[in-house]
N, C-alpha and C positions, 0 to 999 in steps of 0.2 A: 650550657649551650648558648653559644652568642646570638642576641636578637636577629640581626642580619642574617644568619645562616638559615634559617624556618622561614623564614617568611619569602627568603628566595626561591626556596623549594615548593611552596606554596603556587609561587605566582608562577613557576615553571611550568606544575602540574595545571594548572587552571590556563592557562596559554597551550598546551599541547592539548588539553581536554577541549578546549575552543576552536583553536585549528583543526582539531579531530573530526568536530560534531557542523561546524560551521556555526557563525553565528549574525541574523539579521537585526540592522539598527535601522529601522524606519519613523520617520518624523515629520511634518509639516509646519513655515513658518509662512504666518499671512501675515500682512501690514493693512490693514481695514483703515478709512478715515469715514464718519460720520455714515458708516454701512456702506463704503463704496471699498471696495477690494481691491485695493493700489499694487500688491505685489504677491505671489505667492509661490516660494518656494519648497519643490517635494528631495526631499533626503533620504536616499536607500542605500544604505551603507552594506555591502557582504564580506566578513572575516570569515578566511576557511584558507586552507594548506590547498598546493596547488591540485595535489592528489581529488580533493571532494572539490573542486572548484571544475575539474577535468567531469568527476560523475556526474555532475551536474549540468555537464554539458557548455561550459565556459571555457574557452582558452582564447580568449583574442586576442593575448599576449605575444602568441604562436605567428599572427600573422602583422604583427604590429612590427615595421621594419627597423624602430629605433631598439626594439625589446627581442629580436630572434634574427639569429644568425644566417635561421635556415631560407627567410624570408626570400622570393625571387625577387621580388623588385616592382615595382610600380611600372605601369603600362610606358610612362615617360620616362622612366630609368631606362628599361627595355629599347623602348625606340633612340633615344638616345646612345648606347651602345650601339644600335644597327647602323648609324649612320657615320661614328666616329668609325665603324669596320669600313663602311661605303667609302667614306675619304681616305680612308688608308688604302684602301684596292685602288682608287684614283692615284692618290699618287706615285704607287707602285708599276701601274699601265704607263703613267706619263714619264717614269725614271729608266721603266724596261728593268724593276728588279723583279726577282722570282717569287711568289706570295708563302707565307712561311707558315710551316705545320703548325695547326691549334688542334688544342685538346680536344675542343669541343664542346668546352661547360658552357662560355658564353654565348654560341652562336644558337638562334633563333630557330623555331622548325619549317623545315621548307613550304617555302611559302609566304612565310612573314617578310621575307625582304621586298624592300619595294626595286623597280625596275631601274636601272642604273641611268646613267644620261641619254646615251643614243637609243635606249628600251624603246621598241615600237616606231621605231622611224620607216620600217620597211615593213607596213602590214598588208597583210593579202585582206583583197577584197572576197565577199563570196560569191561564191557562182550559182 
């Protein structure tokens, strides 16, 4: 049996048993000068399969937008979007073209839009 071949099965098993079980590497490094505490760094490392990292109540991966698809978007993404719609209705009014069927994934829920240019030029007073 070739060296190589056992010892990869080895570190297979011991990697999937680790991923399995989870495993925590916690550490502390201080820089002390003369009893004065100049620096102190804490290290909590957690290896675990997405599976036990999920039981355990972890997924921030989920909403991390560089890491997940499913992400919506940052509040400024969002308003961004509403406003590039806002300029396009502009100059679709100033062209007289006809505003064209969307899906509906991007647009905002009523409400979120802010009021267009002349919004509120004609408000009633109360009585």
């Amino acid at each position: 049996m070739p060296y190589g071949s056992s010892s990869t099965s080895s570190l297979a098993d011991i990697l999937e048993r680790v991923l399995d079980k989870g495993i925590v590497i916690a550490g502390d490094i201080r820089i002390n000068l003369l009893d004065i505490e100049l620096l102190t760094i804490k290290l909590r490392i957690l290896i675990a399969s997405v599976d036990k990292a999920k039981e355990m109540g972890i997924d921030w991966w989920e909403h991390d937008p560089s890491l997940s698809s499913r992400h919506t978007g940052s509040p400024l993404e969002q308003e961004n979007r509403r406003l590039r719609a806002e300029l396009e209705a502009l100059r679709r009014d100033r062209t007289g073209e006809p505003e064209p069927v969307e899906s509906g994934e991007d647009r905002g829920e009523p409400g979120d839009a802010a009021p267009g240019p002349g919004a509120g030029t004609k408000r009633r007073r109360p009585q």
